[in-house]
N, C-alpha and C positions, 0 to 999 in steps of 0.2 A: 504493500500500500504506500510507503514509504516514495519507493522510486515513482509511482505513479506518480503523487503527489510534487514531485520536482519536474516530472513532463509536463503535469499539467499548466507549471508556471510559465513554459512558455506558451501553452495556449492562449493564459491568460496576456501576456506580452503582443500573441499575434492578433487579437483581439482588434486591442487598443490601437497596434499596427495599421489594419484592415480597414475597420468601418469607424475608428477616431473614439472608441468608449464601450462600453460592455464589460468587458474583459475583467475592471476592479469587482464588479458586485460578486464575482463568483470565490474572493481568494480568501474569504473569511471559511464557506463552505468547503474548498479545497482544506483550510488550515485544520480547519475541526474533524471531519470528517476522515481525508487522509493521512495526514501526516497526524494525528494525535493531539493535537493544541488545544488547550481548555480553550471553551468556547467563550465566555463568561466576559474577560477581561484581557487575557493575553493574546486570543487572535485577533480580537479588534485591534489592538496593538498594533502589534504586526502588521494588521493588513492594513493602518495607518503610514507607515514606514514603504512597504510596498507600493502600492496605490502611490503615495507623493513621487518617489523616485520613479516613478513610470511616468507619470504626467508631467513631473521635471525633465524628461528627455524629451519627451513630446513636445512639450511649448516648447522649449529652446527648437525643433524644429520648423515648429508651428510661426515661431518668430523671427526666423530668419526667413520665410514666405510671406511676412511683415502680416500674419492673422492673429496678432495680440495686441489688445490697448491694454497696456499699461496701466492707463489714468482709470480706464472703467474696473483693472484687476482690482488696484489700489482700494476704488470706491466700493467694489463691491467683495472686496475677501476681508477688509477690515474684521466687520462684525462677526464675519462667521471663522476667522483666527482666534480672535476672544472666546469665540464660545465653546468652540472645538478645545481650547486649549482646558478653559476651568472645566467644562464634561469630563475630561479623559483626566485630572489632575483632583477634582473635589467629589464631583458628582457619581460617576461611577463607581471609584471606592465606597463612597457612601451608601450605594442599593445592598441588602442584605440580601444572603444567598437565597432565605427563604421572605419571600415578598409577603405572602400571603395563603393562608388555606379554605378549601371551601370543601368541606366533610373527607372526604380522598384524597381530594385533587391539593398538588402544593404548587402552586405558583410561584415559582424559584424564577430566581436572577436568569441563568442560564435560558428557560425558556422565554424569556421577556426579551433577553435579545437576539434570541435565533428568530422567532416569531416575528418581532421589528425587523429585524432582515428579511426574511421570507416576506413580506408586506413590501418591503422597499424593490425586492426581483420581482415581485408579478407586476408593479408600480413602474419600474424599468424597461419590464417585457414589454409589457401595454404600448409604450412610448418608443423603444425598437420597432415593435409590427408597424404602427401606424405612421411612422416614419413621420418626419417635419419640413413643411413648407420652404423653400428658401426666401425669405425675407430682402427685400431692394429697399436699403435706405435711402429715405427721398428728405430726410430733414435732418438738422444739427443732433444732436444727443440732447436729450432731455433728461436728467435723472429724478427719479423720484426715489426721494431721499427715506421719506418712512417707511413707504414698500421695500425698499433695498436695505434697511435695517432691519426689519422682520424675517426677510429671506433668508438674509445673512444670519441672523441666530438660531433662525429654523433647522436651515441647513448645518451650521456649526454642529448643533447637539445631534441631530442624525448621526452625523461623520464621527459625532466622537463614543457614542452610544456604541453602534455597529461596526464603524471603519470605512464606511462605504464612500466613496466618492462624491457621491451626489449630484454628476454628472448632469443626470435626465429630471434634476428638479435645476439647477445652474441654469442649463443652455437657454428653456426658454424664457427664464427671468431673466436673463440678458440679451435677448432680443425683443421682450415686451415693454422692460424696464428703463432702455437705455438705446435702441432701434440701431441694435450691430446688426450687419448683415450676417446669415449661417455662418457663414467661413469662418469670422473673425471672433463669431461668438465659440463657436468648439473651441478654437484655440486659446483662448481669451479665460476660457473655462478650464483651461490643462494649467495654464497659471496658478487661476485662483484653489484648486484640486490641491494643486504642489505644495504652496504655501499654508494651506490650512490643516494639511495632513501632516507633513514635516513638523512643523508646530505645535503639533495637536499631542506626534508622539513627545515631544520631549517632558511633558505632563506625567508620560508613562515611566519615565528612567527611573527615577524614583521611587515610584512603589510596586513593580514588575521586572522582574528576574528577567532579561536579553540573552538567550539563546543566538549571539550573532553570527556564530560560524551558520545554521540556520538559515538563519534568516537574510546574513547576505550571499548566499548561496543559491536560496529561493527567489529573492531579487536581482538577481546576476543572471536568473536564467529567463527572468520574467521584463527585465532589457531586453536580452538577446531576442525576444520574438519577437519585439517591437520594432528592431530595426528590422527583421526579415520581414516582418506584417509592412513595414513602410513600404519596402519594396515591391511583395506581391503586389499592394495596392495601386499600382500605376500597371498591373495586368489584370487582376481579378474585380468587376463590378460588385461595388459594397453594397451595396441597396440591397441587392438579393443576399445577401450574406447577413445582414442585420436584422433582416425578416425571420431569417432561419435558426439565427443565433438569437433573435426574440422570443420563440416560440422553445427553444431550449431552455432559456431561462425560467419562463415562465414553466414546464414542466418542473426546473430543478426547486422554483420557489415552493409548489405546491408538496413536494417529495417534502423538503424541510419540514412544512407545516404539520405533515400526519407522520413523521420518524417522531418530530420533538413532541407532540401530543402522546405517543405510546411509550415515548420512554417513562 
């Protein structure tokens, strides 16, 4: 299960490669699942560290194809670095293992957040299938400032709860919020990913044991797809590949939901 779970990193790498995103929702599932990782607290972790170093290679790509504002990262990963950061550094520690009981059933930490993940991959799949508009900017940037503060801490605590990127709630807050076009929004969105995950982990140093031979081992191979996903992608059509890899997801969310209910 082991060696799977290190293939898988670069699926997850060619992912990101391919169709520009997917790829992070699945590495918390990889973590737990194959290779062993408590679910709870350390693969969020992890898949906080992973997830940023992937999308840190990707903008840097993405921005030398000049598809990153800066000023709109700036504006809009502020709040959601703050929140990612206190989530993964106060709040998380603080959930007890056992939440809550109702006669049998014990609503534990661990199911709270496989469950929020499995929500956030069918929430993901939904928004792969149906694929998004491309958007033609016809006017300055507008920002709206309270929308973009709410977003931003919505999405902070998601990212620092789960570890998930938050991709497919990002892109089209910044295209509704601030009217970037597709292109510049994905990439604009591997910025704000990078910084908010990178950040988020250093919350974790301190109170989670780093397995780093691990995990940058798992990272190192979860690069390498990304640059051969870069490449495939200027032969293989994404679109059809993000539909199919939507409808994956969305199987894998639902698997999650009835493993973690029968444990």
């Amino acid at each position: 299960m082991e060696v799977l779970g290190f293939i898988s990193a670069i699926l997850i790498g060619l992912s990101l490669g391919l169709i520009g995103g997917g790829g992070s929702i699945l590495t918390v599932p990889i973590l737990v699942y194959l290779l062993g990782i408590e679910a709870a607290d350390t693969a969020p972790a992890y898949s906080l560290f992973v997830v940023g170093t992937a999308s840190l290679i990707g903008a840097i790509i993405k921005y030398k194809q000049n598809y990153v504002d800066l000023k709109t990262a700036a504006i809009f990963g502020a709040p959601a670095i703050i929140a990612v950061y206190v989530t993964r550094r106060f709040i998380v520690p603080a959930i007890p293992d056992e939440i809550f009981t109702i006669e049998n059933f014990i609503f534990t930490k661990r199911f709270f957040v496989m469950g929020l993940f499995a929500i956030l991959m069918i929430l993901a799949s939904v928004s792969m299938i149906k694929g998004r508009k491309e958007v033609v900017q016809t006017q300055e940037k507008k920002f709206n400032y309270p929308l973009i503060l709410i977003e931003g801490i919505v999405v902070g605590v998601l990212t620092g709860l789960v570890g998930a990127g938050g991709g497919f709630i990002i892109i089209p807050a910044l295209v509704m919020l601030s009217n970037l076009p597709m292109k510049k929004a994905i990439g604009t969105s591997l910025a704000i990913i990078a910084a908010k995950s990178l950040l988020g982990f250093l919350g974790d140093l301190s109170v989670i044991a780093i397995d780093w031979k691990l995990l940058i081992g798992f990272t190192s191979l979860a690069v390498l797809g990304i640059f051969v996903g870069h490449q495939l992608s200027h032969k293989i059509d994404g679109t059809k590949l993000k539909k199919g890899f939507g409808f994956f997801v969305l199987v894998m969310g639902i698997i999650i939901i009835i493993k973690e209910t029968l444990i």
